[in-house]
C-alpha positions in Angstrom: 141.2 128.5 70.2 137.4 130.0 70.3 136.7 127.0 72.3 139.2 127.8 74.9 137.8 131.1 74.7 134.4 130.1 75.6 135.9 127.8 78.4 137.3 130.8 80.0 134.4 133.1 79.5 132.1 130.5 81.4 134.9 129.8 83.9 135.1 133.6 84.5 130.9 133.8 84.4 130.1 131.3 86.8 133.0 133.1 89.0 131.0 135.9 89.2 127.8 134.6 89.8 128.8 133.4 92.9 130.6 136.1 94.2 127.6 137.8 93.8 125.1 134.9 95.6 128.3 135.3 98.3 127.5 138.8 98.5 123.7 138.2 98.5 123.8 135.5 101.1 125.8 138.1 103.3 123.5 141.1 102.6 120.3 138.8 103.9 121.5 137.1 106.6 123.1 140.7 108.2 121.4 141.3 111.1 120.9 144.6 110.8 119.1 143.7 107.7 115.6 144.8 107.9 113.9 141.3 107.0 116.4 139.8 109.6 115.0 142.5 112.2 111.0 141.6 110.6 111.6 137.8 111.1 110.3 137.7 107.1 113.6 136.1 106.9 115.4 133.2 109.5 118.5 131.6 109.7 117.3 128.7 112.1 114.2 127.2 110.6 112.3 124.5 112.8 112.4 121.0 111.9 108.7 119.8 111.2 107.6 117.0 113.9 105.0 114.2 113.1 103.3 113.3 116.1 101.7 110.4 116.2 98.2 110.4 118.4 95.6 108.4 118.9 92.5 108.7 116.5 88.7 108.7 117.1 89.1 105.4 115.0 90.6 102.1 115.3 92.3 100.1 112.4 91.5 96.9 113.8 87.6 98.1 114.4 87.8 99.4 110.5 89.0 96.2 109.4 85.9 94.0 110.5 83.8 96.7 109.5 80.4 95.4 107.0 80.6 98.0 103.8 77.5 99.5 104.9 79.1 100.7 108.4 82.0 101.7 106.5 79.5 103.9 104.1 77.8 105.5 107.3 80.9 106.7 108.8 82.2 108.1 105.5 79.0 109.9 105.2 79.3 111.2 108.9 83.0 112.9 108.1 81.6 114.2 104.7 78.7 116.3 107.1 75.8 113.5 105.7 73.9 112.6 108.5 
């Protein structure tokens, strides 16, 4: 019986945890909510882009590279001269 119990008291829990994220998710998303009005909070996010441009280098050129010219451009990008 204690088992049932416990069944009905984490049915009844988990009941009123979301009725309260419900009640949350309403509050926030109001829009005369003040971080609606702020922009701190947004319904639409924007969807990150990866653009894909051309570089200063070439893979081929990097590829028949010597190690030395390889260590000289490394030391360019790190500020060595």
């Amino acid at each position: 019986m204690s088992e049932e119990n416990t069944e009905n008291e984490m049915l009844l829990l988990l009941k009123t945890l979301v009725n309260k994220v419900n009640e949350l998710e309403k509050a926030v998303y109001d829009k005369d909510n003040l971080l609606m009005k702020s922009g701190y909070v947004v319904v639409e996010t924007p969807s990150p882009i990866i653009s894909v441009s051309e570089t200063g280098t070439d893979v081929d050129a990097i590829a028949k590279m010597d190690w030395d010219d390889i260590g000289k451009m490394m030391n360019k990008l790190e500020g060595g001269y």
